[in-house]
TIFI-985152 format. One record per residue: residue number from 0; residue in one letter; x, z, y of N, C-alpha, C in turn. Coordinates in Angstrom, 2 decimals, padded with zeros to 5 digits. Atoms other than C-alpha are relative to their C-alpha. Layout:
N
NUM:a:X:Z:Y:X:Z:Y:X:Z:Y
...
! end
This chain:
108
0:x:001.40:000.35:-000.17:242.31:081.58:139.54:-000.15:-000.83:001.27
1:x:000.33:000.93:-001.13:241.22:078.72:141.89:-000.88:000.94:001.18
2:x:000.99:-000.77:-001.03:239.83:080.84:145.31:-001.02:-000.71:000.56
3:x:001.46:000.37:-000.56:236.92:078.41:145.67:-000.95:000.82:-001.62
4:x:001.10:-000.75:000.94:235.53:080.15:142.18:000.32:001.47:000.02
5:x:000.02:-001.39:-000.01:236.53:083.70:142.83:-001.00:000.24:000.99
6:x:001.11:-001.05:-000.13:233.95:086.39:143.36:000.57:000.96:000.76
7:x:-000.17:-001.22:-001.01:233.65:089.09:146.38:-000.63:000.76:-000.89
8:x:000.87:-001.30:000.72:232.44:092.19:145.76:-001.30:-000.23:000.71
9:x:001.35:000.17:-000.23:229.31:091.33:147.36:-000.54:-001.14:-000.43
10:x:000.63:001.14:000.68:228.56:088.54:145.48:-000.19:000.78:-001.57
11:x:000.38:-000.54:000.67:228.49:091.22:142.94:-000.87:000.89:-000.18
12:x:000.91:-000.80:-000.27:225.23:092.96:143.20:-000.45:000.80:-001.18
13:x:000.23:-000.99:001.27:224.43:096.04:141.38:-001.65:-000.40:-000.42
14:x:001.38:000.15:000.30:221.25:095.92:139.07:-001.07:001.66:000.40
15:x:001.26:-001.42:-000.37:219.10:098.88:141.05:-000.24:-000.47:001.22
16:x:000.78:000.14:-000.95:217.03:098.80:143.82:000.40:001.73:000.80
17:x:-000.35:-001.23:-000.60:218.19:100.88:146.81:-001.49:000.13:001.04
18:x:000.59:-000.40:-000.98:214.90:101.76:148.71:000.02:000.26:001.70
19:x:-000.41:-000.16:-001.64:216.55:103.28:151.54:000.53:-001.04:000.78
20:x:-000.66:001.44:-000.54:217.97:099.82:152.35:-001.66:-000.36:001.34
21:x:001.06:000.72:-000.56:214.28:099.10:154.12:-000.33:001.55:000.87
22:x:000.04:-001.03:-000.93:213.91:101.70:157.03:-001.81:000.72:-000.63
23:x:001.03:-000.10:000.45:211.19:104.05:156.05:-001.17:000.00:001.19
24:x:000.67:000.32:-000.86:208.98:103.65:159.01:-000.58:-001.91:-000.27
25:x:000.22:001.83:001.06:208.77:099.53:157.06:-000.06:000.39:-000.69
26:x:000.84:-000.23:001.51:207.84:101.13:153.65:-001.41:-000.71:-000.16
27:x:001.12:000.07:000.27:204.43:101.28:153.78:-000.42:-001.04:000.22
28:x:000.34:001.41:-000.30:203.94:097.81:155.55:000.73:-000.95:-001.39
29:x:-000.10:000.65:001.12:206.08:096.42:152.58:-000.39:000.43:-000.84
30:x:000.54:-000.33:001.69:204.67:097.88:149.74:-001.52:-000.37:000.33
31:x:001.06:000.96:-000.81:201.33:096.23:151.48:000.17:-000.68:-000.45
32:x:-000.09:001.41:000.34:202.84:093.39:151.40:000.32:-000.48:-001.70
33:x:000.17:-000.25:002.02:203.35:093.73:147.36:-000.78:-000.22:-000.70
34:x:001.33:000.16:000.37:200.18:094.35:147.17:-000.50:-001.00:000.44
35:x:000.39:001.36:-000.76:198.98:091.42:149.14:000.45:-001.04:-000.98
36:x:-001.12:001.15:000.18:201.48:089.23:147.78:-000.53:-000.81:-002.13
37:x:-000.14:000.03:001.51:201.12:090.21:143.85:-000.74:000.71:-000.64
38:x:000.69:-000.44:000.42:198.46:092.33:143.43:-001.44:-000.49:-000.43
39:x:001.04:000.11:000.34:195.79:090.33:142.37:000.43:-001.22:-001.92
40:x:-000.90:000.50:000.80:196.69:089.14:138.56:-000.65:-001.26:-000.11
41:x:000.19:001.67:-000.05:194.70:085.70:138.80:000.91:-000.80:000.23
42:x:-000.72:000.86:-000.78:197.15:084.58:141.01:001.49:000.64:-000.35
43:x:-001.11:-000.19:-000.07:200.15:085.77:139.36:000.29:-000.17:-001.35
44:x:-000.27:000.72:001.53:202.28:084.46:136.03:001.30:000.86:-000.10
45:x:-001.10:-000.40:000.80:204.78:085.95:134.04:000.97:-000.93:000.03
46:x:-001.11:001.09:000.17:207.73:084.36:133.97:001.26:000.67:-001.24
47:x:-000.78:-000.41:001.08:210.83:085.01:131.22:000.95:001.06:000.70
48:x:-001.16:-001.29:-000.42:213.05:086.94:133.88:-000.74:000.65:001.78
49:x:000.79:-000.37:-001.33:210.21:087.47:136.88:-001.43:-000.08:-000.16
50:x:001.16:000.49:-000.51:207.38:087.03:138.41:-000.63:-001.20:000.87
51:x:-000.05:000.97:-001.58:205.35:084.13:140.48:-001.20:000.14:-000.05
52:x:001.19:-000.39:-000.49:202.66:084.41:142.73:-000.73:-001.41:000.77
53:x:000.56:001.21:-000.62:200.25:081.71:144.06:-000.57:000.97:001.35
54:x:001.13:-001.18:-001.14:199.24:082.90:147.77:-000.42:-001.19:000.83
55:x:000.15:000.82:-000.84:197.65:081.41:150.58:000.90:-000.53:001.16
56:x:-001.27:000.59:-000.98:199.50:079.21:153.09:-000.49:000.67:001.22
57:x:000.35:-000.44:-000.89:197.99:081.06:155.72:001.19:001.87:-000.26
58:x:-000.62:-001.32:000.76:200.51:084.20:153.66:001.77:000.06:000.76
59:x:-001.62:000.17:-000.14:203.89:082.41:155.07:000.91:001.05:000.42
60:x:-000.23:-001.08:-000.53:204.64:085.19:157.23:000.38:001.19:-000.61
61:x:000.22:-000.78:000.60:203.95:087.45:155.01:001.49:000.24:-000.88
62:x:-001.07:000.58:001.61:206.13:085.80:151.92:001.18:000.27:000.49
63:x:-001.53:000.16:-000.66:209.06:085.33:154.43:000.56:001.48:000.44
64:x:000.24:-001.87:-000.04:208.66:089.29:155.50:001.06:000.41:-001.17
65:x:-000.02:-000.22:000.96:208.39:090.12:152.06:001.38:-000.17:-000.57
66:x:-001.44:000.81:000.76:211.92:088.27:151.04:000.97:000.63:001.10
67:x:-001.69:-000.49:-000.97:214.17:089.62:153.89:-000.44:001.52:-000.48
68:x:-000.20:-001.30:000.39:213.28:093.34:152.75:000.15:-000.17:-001.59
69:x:-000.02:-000.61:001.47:213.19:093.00:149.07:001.88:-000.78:000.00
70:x:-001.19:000.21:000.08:216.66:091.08:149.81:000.95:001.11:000.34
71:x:-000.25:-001.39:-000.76:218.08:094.49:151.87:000.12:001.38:-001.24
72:x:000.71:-001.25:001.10:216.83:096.71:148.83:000.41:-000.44:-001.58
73:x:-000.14:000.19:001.55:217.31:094.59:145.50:001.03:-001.05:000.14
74:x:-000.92:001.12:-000.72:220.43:092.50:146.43:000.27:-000.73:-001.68
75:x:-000.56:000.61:001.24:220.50:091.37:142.29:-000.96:-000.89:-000.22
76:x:000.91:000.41:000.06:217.02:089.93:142.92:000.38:-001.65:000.56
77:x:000.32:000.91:-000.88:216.48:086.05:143.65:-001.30:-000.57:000.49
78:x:001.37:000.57:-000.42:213.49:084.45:145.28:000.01:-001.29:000.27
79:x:000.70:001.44:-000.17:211.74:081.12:145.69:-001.28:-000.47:000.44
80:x:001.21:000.02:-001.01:209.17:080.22:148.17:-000.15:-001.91:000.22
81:x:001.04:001.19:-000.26:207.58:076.80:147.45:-001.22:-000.01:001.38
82:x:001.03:000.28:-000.67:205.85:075.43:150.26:-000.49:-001.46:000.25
83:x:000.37:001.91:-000.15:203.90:072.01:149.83:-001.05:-000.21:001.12
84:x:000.60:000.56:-000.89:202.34:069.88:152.02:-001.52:000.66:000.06
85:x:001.82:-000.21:-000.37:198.86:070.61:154.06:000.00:001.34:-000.08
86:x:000.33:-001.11:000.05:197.49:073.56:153.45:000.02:000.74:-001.59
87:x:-000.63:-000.19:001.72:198.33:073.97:149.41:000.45:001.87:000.22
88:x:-000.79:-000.91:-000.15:199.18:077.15:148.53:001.06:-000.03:-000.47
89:x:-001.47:-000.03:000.13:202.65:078.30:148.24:-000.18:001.05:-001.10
90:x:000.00:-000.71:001.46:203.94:079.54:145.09:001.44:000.72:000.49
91:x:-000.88:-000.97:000.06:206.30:082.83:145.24:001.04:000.21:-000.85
92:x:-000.49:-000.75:001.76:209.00:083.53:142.23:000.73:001.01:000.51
93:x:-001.12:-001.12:-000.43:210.99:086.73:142.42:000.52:000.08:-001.77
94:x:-000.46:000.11:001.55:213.50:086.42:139.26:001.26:000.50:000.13
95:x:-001.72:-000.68:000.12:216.79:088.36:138.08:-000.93:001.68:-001.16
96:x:-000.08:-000.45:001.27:217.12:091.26:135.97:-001.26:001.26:000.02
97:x:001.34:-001.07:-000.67:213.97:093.68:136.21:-000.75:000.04:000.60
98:x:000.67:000.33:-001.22:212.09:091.92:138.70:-001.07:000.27:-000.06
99:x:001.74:-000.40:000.42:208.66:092.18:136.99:-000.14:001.72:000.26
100:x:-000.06:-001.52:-000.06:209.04:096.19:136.38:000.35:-000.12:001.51
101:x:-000.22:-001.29:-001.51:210.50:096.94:140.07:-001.29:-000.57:000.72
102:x:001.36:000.87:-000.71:207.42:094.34:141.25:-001.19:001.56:-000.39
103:x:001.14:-000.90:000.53:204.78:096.37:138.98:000.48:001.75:001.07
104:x:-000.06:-001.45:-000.55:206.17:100.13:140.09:-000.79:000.07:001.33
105:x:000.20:-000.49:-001.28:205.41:099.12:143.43:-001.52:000.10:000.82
106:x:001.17:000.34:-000.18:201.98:097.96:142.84:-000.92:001.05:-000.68
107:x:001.05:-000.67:000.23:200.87:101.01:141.74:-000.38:001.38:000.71
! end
């Protein structure tokens, strides 16, 4: 096998969500941010293997937050953080295998 296409074991990420990965004293501020992020369904679309969220650009903080803990916790998850010019809002995707369900659980 050519070692520029072989696979680590951490490039192999299990499909579960480890919680404890996000210190619990940061729970409650991220599952906030969940809610913030994805809890309003106007602003949020189905996708075939996720979710995406339209937020405000005033949210960046937030979004960027949001993506270093759910990275820590769902390492099978990917994300995508559109940000266009001006003040536009930025569009969110979180996509991979369950993303919608572990999204929803958390929003309720």
């Amino acid at each position: 096998m050519n070692p520029a296409h072989s696979r680590t074991d951490d490039s192999i990420a299990p499909v579960a969500c480890d919680l404890s990965a996000i210190p619990s004293e940061q729970r409650p501020t991220h599952i906030a941010l969940v809610r913030a992020l994805f809890g309003d369904p106007d602003r949020v679309r189905e996708l075939p293997d996720g979710l995406e969220a339209s937020i405000g650009a005033d949210r960046l903080a937030d979004a960027v937050s949001f993506i270093e803990n759910e990275r820590r916790c769902c390492r099978h998850l990917a994300f995508t953080l559109e940000v266009p010019p001006a003040r536009s809002p930025l569009v969110l995707r979180v996509t991979g295998p369950g993303a919608a369900d572990e999204l929803r659980a958390l929003l309720r």
